[in-house]
C-alpha positions as CSV (number, residue, x, y, z in Angstrom):
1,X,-8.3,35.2,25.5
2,X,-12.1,35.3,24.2
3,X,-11.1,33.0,21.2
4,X,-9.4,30.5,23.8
5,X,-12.9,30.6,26.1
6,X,-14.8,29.5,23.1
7,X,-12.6,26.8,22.0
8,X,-12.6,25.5,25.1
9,X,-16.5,25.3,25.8
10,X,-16.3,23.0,22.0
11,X,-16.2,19.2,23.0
12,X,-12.8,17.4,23.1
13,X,-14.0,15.9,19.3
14,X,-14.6,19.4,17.8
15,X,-11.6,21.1,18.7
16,X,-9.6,18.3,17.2
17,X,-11.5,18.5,14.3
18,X,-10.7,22.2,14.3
19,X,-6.5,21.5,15.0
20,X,-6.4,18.9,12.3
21,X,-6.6,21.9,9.7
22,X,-3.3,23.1,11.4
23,X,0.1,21.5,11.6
24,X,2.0,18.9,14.3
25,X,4.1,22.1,15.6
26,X,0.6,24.3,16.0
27,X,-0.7,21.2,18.0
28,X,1.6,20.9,20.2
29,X,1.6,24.3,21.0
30,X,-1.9,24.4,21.7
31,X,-1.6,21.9,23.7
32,X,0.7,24.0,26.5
33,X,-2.2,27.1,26.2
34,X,-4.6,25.7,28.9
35,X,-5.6,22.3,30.3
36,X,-8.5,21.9,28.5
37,X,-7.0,21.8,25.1
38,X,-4.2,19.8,26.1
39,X,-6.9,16.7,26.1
40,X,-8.0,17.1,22.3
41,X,-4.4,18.0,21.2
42,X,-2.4,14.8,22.3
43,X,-5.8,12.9,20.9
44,X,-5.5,9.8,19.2
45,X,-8.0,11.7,16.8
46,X,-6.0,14.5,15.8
47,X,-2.6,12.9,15.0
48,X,-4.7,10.1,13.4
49,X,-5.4,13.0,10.5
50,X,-1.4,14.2,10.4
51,X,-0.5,10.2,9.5
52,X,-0.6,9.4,5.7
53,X,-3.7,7.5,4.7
54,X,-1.5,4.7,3.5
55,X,0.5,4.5,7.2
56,X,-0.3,1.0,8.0
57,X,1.0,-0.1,4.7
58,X,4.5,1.7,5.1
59,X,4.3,0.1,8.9
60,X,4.1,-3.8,7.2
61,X,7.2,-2.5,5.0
62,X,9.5,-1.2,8.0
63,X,12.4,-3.6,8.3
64,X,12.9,-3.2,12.2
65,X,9.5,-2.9,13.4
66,X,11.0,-2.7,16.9
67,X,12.6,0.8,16.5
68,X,9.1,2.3,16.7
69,X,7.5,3.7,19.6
70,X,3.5,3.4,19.1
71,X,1.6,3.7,22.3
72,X,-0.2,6.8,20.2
73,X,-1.2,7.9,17.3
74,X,1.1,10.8,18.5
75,X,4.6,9.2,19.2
76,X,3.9,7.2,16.1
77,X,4.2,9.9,14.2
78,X,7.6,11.6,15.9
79,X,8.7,8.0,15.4
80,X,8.6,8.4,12.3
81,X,9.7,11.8,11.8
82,X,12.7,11.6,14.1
83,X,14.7,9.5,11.5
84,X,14.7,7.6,8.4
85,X,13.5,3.6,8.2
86,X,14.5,1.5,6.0
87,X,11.8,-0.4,4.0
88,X,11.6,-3.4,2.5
89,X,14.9,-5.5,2.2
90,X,16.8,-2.1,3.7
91,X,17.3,-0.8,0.2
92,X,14.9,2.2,0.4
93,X,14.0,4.5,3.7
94,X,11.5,6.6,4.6
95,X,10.7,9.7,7.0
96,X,7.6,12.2,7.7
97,X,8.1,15.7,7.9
98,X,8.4,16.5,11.7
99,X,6.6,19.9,10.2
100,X,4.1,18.9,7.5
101,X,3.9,14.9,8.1
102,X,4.9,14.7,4.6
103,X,6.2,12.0,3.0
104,X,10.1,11.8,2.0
105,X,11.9,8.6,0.3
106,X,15.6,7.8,-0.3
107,X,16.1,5.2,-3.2
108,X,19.9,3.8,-1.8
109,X,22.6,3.3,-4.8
110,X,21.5,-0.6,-4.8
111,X,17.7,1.0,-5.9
112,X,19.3,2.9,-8.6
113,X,20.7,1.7,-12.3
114,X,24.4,3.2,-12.1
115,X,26.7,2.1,-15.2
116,X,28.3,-0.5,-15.4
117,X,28.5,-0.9,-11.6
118,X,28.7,-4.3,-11.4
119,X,32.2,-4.5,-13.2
120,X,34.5,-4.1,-9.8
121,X,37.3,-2.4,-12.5
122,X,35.0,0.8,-12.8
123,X,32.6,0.5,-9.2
124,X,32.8,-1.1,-5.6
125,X,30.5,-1.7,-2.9
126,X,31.1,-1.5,0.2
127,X,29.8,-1.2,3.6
128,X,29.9,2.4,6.1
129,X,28.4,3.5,9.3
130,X,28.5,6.6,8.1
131,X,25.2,5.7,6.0
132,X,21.3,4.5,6.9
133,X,22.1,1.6,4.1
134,X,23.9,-1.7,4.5
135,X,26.3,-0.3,1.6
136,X,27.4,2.4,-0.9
137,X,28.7,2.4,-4.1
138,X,32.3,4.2,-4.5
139,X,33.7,4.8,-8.3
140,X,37.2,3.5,-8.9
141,X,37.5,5.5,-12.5
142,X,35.2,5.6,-15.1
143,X,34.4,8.3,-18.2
144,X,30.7,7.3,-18.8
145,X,29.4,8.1,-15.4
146,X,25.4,7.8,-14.8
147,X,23.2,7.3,-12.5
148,X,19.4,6.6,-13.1
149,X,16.3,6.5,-10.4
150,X,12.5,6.0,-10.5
151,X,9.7,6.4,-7.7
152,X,5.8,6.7,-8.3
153,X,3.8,9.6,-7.5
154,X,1.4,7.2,-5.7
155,X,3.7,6.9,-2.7
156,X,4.2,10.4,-1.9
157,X,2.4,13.2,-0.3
158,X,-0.7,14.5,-3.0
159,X,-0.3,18.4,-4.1
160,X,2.8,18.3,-2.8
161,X,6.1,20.2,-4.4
162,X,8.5,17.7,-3.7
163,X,12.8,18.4,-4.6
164,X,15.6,15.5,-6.1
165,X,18.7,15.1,-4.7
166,X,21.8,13.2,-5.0
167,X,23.3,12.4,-1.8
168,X,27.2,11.6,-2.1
169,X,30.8,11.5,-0.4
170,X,33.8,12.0,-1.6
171,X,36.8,9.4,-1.2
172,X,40.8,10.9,0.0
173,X,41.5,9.8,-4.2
174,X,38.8,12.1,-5.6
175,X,39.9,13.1,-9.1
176,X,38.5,14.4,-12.4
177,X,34.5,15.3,-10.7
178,X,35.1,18.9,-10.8
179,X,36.3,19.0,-14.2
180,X,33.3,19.1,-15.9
181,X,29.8,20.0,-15.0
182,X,27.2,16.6,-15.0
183,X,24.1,16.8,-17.1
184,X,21.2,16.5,-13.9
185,X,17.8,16.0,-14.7
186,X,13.6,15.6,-13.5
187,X,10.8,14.0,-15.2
188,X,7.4,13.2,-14.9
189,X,5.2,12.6,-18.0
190,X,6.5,14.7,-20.8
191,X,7.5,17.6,-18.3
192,X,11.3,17.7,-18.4
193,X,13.6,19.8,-16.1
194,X,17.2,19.7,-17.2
195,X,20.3,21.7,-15.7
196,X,23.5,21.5,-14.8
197,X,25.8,20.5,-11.6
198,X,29.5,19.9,-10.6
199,X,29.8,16.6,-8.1
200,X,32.6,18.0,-6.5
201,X,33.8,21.4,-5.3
202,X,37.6,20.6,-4.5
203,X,37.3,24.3,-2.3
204,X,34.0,23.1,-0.1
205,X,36.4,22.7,3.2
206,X,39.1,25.0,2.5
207,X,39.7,28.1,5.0
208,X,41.9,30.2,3.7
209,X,41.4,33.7,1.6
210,X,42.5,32.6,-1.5
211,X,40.2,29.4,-1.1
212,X,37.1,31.0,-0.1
213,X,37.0,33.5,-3.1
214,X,37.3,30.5,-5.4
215,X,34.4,29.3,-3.7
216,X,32.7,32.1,-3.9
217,X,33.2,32.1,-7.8
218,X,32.6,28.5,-8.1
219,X,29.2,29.6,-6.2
220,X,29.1,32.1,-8.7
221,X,28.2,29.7,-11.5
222,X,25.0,28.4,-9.6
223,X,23.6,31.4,-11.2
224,X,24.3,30.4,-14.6
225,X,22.5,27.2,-13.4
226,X,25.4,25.2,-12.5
227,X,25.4,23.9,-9.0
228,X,27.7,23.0,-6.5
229,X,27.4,20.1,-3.5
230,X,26.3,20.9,-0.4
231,X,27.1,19.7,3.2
232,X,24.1,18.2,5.1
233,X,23.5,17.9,9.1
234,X,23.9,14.0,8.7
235,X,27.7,15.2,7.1
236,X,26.9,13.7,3.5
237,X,26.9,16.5,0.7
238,X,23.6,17.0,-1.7
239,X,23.0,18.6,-5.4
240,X,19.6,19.1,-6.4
241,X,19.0,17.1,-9.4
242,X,15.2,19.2,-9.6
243,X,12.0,19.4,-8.7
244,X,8.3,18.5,-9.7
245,X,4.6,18.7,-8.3
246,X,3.1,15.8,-7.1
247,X,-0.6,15.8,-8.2
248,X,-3.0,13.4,-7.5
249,X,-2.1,11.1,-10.6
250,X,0.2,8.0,-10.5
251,X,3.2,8.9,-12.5
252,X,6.5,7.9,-12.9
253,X,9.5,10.3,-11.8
254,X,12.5,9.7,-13.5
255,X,15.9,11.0,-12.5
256,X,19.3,10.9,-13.8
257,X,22.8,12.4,-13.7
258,X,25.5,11.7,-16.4
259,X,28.8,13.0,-17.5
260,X,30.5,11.4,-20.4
261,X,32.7,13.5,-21.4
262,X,34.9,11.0,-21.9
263,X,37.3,12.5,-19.0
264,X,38.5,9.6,-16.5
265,X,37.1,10.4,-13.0
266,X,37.0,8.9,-9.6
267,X,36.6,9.0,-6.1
268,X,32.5,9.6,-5.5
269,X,30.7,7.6,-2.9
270,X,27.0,7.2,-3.8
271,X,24.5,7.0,-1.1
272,X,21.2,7.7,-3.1
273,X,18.5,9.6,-4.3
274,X,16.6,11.2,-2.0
275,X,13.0,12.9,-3.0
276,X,11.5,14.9,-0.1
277,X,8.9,18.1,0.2
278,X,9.9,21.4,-0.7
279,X,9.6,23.7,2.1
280,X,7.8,27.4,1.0
């Protein structure tokens, strides 16, 4: 209670100076300890500091400005925590941490360079609710599957451990993507990460005995470094392609996942790539 006294005899501009050292979810409890701190903990001030510096750029990108709720600095930044926006022409979204305020970016499949998926034989767009994006990409068949993204450092959060994922569906005709595990990899600079991952377990929704052991022995291979999808909240499935460190240099990250082994496959629905903060 003695530390609570003394914060509270600080002026309103102080103790947000002090909060800004702590995180969203430690402000808003402070906020509920006493009546004098709720003042300096709902401040325009303080959730100023948990915005990215670059905020009003990302704001001139967002494609439905009215979605936002901005009386404060504060309900700006749950705006844009509480779910992705699409930037630009729709083709890319973005999201804060609700935790950090750290930056997270999905590249959709029209931001990626995917093989030969402008030939409607091998690939086909179309539209879903189910996704943020005005369309996905679904394989018909194809042997020389791959998939290619890039972001710049410069957009995300600084000395920040960010993670790579695919984020996919499969179609009812799914065939051939568990045969053969794809070749996923992370780069920035010269620092390569390279392992291994399946783009379908066939097992994933399965309930009986029999099923769930396969499962567990398909799981078994994730510590051999193979990987195996899985589900999300927003009920798409994920596989990290990697991860990297974000320093304060602009560099290019570079991600891919191909699987030509010359086995016809079919049935994956490409959302994107999406590249958001590890959390410790």
């Amino acid at each position: 209670m003695a530390t609570f006294s003394n914060i509270d005899t600080l002026p309103d501009d102080c103790v947000s100076k002090i909060l800004s050292y702590t995180s969203p979810p430690d402000a808003c409890s402070f906020s509920m300890v006493s009546s004098t701190l709720q003042s300096p903990a709902n401040s325009d001030t303080l959730w100023r500091t948990f915005l990215p510096s670059d905020y009003h750029h990302i704001l001139s990108r967002i494609l439905n400005p009215l979605t936002l709720q901005s009386s404060s600095y504060k309900h700006l930044f749950y705006s844009l925590s509480q779910q992705p926006l699409l930037l630009d022409k729709g083709n890319i979204s973005f999201k804060l941490d609700k935790c950090s305020g750290k930056k997270s970016y999905m590249l959709s499949a029209r931001e990626l360079s995917i093989t030969w998926s402008n030939d409607p034989m091998y690939w086909s767009w179309r539209p879903t609710t189910e996704s943020r994006f005005a369309e996905v990409a679904e394989l018909r068949t194809i042997s020389w599957l791959e998939i290619k993204g890039k972001i710049r450092t410069k957009i995300l959060t600084p000395n920040t451990s960010y993670a790579v994922y695919l984020i996919t569906k499969v179609s009812h005709r799914v065939y051939g993507l568990d045969s053969a595990p794809a070749e996923v990899s992370v780069s920035v600079a010269n620092k390569v990460q390279n392992s291994k991952a399946y783009l379908y377990n066939k097992f994933e929704d399965t309930q009986s005995c029999e099923n769930r052991r396969k499962v567990e022995v398909k799981k078994d291979n994730c510590d051999e470094g193979i990987q195996v999808p899985s589900k999300r909240d927003d009920g798409w499935m994920e596989i990290e392609l990697g991860e990297f460190f974000c320093s304060e240099d602009d560099e290019e990250v570079k991600m891919s996942v191909m699987e030509v082994g010359y086995r016809l496959k079919g049935g994956l629905i490409v959302e994107g790539i999406e590249v958001r903060p590890k959390h410790v």
